[in-house]
ROLUMPA-431188 format. One record per residue: residue in three letters; x, y, z of N, C-alpha, C in turn. Coordinates in steps of 0.1 Angstrom, whole numbers, plus 5000, padded with zeros to 4 digits. Layout:
# residues N
+------+------+------+------+------+------+------+------+------+------+
| vopa |  n.u |  n.v |  n.w | ca.u | ca.v | ca.w |  c.u |  c.v |  c.w |
+------+------+------+------+------+------+------+------+------+------+
|  ALA |    X |    Y |    Z |    X |    Y |    Z |    X |    Y |    Z |
...
+------+------+------+------+------+------+------+------+------+------+
END
This chain:
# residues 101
+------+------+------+------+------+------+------+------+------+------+
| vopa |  n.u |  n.v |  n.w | ca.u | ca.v | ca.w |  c.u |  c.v |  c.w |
+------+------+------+------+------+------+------+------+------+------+
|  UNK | 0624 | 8253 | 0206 | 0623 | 8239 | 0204 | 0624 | 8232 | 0217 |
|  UNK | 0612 | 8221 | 0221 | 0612 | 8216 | 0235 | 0626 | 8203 | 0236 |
|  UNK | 0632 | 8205 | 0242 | 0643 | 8199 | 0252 | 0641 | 8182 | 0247 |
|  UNK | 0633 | 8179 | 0246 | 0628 | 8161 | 0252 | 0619 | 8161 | 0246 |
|  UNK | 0612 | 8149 | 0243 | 0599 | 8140 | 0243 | 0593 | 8148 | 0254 |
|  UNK | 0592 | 8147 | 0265 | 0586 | 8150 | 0277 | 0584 | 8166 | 0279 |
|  UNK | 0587 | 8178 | 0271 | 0588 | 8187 | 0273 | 0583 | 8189 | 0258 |
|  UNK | 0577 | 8205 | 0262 | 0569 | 8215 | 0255 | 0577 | 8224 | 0253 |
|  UNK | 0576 | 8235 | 0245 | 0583 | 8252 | 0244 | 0567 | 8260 | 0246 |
|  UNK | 0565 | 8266 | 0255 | 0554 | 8276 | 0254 | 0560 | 8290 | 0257 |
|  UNK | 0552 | 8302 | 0256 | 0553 | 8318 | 0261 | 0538 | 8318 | 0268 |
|  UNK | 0547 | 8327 | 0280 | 0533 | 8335 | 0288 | 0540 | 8350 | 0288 |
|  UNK | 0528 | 8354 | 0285 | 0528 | 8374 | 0279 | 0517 | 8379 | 0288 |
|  UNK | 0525 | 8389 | 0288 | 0518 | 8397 | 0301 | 0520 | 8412 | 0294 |
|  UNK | 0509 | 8420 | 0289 | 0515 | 8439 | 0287 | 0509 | 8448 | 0293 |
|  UNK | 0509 | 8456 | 0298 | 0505 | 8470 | 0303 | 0505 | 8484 | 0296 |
|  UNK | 0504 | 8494 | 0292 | 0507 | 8503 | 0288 | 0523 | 8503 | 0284 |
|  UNK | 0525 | 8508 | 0297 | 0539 | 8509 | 0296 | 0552 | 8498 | 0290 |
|  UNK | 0549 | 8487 | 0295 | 0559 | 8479 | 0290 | 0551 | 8460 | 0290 |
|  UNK | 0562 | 8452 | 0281 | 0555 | 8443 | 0275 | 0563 | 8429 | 0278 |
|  UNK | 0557 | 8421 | 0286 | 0571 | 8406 | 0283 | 0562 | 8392 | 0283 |
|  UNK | 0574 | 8389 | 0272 | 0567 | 8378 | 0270 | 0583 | 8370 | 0272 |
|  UNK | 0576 | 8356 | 0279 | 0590 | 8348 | 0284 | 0587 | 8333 | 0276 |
|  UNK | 0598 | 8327 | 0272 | 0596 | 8312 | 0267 | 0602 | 8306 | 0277 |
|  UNK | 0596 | 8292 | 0280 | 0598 | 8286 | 0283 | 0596 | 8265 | 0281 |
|  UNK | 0604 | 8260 | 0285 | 0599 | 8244 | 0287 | 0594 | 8238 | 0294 |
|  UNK | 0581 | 8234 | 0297 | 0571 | 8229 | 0307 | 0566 | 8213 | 0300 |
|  UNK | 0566 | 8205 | 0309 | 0564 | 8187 | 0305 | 0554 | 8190 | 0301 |
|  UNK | 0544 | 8182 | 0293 | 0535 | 8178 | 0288 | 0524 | 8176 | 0299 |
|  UNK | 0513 | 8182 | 0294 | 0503 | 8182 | 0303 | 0505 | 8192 | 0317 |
|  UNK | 0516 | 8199 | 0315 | 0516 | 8217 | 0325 | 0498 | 8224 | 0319 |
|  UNK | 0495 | 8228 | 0333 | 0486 | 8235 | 0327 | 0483 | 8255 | 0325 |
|  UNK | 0475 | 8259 | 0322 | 0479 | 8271 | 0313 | 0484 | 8279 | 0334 |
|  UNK | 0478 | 8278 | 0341 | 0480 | 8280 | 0355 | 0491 | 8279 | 0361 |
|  UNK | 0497 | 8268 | 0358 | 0512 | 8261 | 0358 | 0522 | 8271 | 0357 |
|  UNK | 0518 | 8271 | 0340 | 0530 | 8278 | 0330 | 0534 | 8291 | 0337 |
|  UNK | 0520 | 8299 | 0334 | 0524 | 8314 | 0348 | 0529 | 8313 | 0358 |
|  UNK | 0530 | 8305 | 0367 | 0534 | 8301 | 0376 | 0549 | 8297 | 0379 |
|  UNK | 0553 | 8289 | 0369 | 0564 | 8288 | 0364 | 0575 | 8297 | 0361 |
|  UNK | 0568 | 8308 | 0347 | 0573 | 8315 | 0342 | 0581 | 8327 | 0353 |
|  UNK | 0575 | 8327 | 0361 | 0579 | 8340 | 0376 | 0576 | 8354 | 0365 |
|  UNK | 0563 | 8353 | 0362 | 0561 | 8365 | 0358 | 0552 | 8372 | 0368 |
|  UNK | 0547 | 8361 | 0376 | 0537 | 8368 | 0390 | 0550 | 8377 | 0395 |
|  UNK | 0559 | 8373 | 0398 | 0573 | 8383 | 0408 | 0575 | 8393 | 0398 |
|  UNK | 0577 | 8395 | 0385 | 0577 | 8404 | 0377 | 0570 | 8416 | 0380 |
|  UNK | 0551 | 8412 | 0378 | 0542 | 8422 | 0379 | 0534 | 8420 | 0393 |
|  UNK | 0537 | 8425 | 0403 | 0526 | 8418 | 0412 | 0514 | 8424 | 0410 |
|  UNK | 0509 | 8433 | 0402 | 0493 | 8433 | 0402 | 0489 | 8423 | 0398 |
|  UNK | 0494 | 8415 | 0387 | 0485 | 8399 | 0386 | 0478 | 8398 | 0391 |
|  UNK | 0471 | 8395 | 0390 | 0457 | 8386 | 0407 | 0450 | 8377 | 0401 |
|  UNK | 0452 | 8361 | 0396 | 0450 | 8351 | 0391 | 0435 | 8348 | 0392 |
|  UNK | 0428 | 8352 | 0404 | 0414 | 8352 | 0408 | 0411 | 8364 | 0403 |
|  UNK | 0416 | 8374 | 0396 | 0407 | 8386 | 0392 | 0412 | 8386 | 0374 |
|  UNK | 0423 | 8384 | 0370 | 0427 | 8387 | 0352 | 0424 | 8374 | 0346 |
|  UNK | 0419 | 8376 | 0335 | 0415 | 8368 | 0330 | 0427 | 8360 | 0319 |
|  UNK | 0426 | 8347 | 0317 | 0438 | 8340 | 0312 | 0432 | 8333 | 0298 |
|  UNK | 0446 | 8338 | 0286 | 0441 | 8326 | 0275 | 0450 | 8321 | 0270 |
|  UNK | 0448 | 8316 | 0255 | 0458 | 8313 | 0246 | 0458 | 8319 | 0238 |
|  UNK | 0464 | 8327 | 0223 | 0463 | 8331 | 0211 | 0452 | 8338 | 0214 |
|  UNK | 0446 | 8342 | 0225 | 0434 | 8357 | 0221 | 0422 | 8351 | 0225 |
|  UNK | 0422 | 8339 | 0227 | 0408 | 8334 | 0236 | 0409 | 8328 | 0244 |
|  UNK | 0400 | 8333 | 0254 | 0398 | 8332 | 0268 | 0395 | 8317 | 0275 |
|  UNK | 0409 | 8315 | 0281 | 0404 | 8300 | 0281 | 0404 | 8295 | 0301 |
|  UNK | 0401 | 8288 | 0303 | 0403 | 8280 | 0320 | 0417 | 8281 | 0321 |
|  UNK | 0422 | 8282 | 0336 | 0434 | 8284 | 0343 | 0440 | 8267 | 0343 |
|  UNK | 0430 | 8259 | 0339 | 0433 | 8241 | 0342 | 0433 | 8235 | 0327 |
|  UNK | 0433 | 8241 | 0321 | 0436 | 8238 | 0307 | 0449 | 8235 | 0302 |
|  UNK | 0451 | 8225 | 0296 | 0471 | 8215 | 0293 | 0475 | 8222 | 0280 |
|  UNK | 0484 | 8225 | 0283 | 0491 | 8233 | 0272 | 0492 | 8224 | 0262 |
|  UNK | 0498 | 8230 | 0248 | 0500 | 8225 | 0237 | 0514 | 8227 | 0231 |
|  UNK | 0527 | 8220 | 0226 | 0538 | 8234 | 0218 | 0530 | 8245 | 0215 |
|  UNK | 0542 | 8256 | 0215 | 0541 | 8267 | 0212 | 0527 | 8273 | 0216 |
|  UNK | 0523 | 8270 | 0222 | 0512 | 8276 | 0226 | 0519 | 8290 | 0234 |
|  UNK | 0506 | 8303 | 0233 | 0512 | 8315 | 0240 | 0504 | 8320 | 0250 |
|  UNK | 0509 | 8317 | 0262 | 0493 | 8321 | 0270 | 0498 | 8335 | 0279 |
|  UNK | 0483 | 8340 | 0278 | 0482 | 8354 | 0278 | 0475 | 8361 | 0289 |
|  UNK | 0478 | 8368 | 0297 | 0472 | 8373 | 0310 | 0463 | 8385 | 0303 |
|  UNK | 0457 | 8385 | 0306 | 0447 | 8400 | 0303 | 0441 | 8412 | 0311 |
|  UNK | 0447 | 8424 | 0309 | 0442 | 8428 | 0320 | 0430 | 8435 | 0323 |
|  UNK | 0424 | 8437 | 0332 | 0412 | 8446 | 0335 | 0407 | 8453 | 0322 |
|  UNK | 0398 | 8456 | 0320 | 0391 | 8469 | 0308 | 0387 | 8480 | 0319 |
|  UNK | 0392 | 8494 | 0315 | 0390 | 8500 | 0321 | 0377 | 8508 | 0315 |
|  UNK | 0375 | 8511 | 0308 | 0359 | 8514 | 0301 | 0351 | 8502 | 0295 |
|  UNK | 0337 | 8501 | 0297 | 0331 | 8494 | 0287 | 0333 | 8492 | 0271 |
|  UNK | 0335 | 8485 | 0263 | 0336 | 8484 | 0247 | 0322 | 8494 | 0242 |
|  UNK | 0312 | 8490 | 0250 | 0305 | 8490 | 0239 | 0297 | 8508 | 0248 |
|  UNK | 0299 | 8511 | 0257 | 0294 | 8523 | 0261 | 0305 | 8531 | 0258 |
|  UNK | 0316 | 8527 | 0252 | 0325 | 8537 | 0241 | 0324 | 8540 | 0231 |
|  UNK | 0320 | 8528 | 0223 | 0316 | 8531 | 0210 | 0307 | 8544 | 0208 |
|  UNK | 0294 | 8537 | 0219 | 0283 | 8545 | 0223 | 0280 | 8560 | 0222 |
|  UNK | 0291 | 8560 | 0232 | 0295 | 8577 | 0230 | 0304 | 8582 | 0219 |
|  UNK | 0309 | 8575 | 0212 | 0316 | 8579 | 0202 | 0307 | 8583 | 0189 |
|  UNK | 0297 | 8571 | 0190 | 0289 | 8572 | 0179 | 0278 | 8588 | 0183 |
|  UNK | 0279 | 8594 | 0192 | 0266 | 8602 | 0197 | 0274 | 8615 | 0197 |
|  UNK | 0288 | 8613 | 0196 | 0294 | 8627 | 0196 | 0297 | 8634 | 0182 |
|  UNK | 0299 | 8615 | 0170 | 0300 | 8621 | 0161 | 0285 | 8625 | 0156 |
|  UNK | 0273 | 8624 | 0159 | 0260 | 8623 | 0153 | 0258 | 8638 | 0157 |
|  UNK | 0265 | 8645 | 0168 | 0258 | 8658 | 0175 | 0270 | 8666 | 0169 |
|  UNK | 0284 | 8662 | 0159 | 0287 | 8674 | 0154 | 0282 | 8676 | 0138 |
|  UNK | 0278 | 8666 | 0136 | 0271 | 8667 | 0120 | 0260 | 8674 | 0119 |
|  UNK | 0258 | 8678 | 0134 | 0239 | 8689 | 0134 | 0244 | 8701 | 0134 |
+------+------+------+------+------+------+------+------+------+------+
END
């Protein structure tokens, strides 16, 4: 629950394989989603972050680093894909097609 009138509650989440954190925090009104990370000291946490390279959202969509938070809003760092989606499937679909022959 935000503190004040002037103050928000948000989470920024950050996971890797290995381990997972998500931190709450209170940021005034009109922090933006760039802010909040910034805030949070989850960059000192993980330093692979690289704000110019992962991509940032809210609830699962990919949103601008200059975007004003909302309550409870949960903003989310993303990291790299290490294979393509769809040249996975790809092969997935071709390996099961070549053992059905």
């Amino acid at each position: 629950m935000a503190e004040s009138d002037n103050t928000i509650h948000v989470e920024v989440a950050y996971a890797r394989e290995d381990v997972q954190e998500i931190i709450g925090l209170d940021v005034e009104k009109g922090t933006t989603l760039e802010q909040a990370i910034e805030q949070s000291g989850i960059l000192q946490h993980f330093p692979e972050i690289d704000l110019k390279k992962n991509k940032v959202g809210i609830f699962g969509k990919i949103t601008k680093p200059d975007t004003p938070l909302r309550e409870h809003d949960r903003v989310e760092i993303y990291r790299p894909l290490i294979a393509d989606p769809k040249a996975s499937r790809r092969k997935r679909a071709e390996k099961k097609s070549q053992s059905r022959v």
